[in-house]
N, C-alpha and C positions, 0 to 999 in steps of 0.2 A: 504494500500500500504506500502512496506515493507522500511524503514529508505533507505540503499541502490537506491532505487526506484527513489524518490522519491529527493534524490542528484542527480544523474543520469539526470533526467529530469530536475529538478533545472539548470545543468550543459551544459543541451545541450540548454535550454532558452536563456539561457546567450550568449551560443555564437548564437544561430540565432537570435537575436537581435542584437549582433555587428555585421552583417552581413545585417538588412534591412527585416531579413524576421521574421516572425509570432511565438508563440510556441507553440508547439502542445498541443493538450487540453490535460489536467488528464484522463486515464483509469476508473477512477474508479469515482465513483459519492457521495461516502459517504463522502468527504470532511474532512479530517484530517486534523489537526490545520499546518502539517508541508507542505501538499500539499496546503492549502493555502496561505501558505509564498512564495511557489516557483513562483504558479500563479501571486502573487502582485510583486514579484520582477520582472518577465518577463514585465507585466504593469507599470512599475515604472517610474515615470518621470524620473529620471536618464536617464533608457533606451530610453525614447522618442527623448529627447534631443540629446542622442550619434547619435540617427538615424536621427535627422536633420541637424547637424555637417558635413560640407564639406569634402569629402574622401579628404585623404592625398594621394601624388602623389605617386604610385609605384615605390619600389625599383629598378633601372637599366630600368624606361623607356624611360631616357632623351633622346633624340638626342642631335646628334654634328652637328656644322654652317650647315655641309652638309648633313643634314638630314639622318645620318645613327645608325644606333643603337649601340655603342662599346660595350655596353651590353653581346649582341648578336655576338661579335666578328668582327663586321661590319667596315667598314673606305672605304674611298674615294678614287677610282682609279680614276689616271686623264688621265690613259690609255687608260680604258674601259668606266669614264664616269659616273660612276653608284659605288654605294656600293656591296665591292664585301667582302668574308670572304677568305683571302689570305692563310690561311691552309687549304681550300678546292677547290681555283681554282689555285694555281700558278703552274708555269710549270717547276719552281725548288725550291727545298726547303735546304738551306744551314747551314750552321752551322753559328753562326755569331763572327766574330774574334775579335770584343771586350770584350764578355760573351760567352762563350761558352755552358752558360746555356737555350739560347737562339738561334731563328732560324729566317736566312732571308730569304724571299719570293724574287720569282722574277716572271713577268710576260712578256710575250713578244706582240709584236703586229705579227697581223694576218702575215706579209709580212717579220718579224724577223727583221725591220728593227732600230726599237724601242723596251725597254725594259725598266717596271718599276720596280724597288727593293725597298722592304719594310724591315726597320728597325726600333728597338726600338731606337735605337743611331741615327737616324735624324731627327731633327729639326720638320721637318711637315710631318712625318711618312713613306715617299717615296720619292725616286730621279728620273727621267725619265735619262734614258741612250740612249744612240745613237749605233749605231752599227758602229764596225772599221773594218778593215780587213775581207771584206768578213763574214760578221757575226760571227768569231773565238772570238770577244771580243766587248766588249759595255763598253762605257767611259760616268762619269756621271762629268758635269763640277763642281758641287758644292758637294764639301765634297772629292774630288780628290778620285773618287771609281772606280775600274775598276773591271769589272768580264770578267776572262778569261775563253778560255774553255781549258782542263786540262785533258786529256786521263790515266792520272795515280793516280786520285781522284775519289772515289766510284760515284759522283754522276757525273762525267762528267765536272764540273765545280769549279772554285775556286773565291775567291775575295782576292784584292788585295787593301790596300789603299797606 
């Protein structure tokens, strides 16, 4: 088996052993001193022990108090009740007037009579807003926010603090 070979398989040992699983046997049967080496290092107490070793916890699998993945873009609507991803259900999406590098979510309830707004800039991610005037405008008591509706702003809507 050719030098080449022979690493290769060495190489891929190694890693299915960090991984739990087996390595595959040598092609070849006439047993060269380097295909020996790979075999004993795939059996190597070393390896045994990495395979008895507690997995470490995946990167970005935590959750948050309420169970949502931020990971995954996830966070807690106390609208809806449930973990929702706010850039794929809100029913506007704003520019946000303290960073304009960033964007507010807003969701509304079934009836338009309530509306929650997601921000990086408050405190516990979202405000619940109330609807004023015939649902023209939603008032949120904490953080003095108001989103008005705004017929001469591309998306229909503006925020005011």
């Amino acid at each position: 088996m050719s030098h080449k070979r022979l690493m290769a398989l060495a190489a891929v040992a190694a890693l299915l052993a960090g991984c739990g699983a087996t390595a595959p046997k040598a092609a070849s049967s006439t047993g060269s001193g380097a295909e020996a080496q790979a075999q004993a290092q795939a059996n190597s107490p070393a390896v045994a022990k990495a395979d008895l070793a507690p997995a470490a916890p995946l990167a970005g699998s935590g959750r948050d108090p309420s169970d949502c993945l931020p990971s995954a873009g996830q966070t807690w609507s106390k609208l809806r009740k449930a973990c929702v991803q706010v850039f794929d259900v809100a029913d506007i999406r704003l520019t946000d007037p303290d960073n304009p590098a960033l964007a507010v979510y807003v969701l509304f309830s079934p009836d338009k009579k309530v509306a929650e707004m997601f921000s990086a800039s408050f405190p516990d991610g979202s405000v619940m807003m109330a609807a004023t005037r015939g649902g023209n405008s939603y008032f949120a008591n904490m953080g003095r926010v108001l989103l008005l509706k705004d017929s001469q702003s591309k998306e229909g809507w503006r925020i005011a603090k």
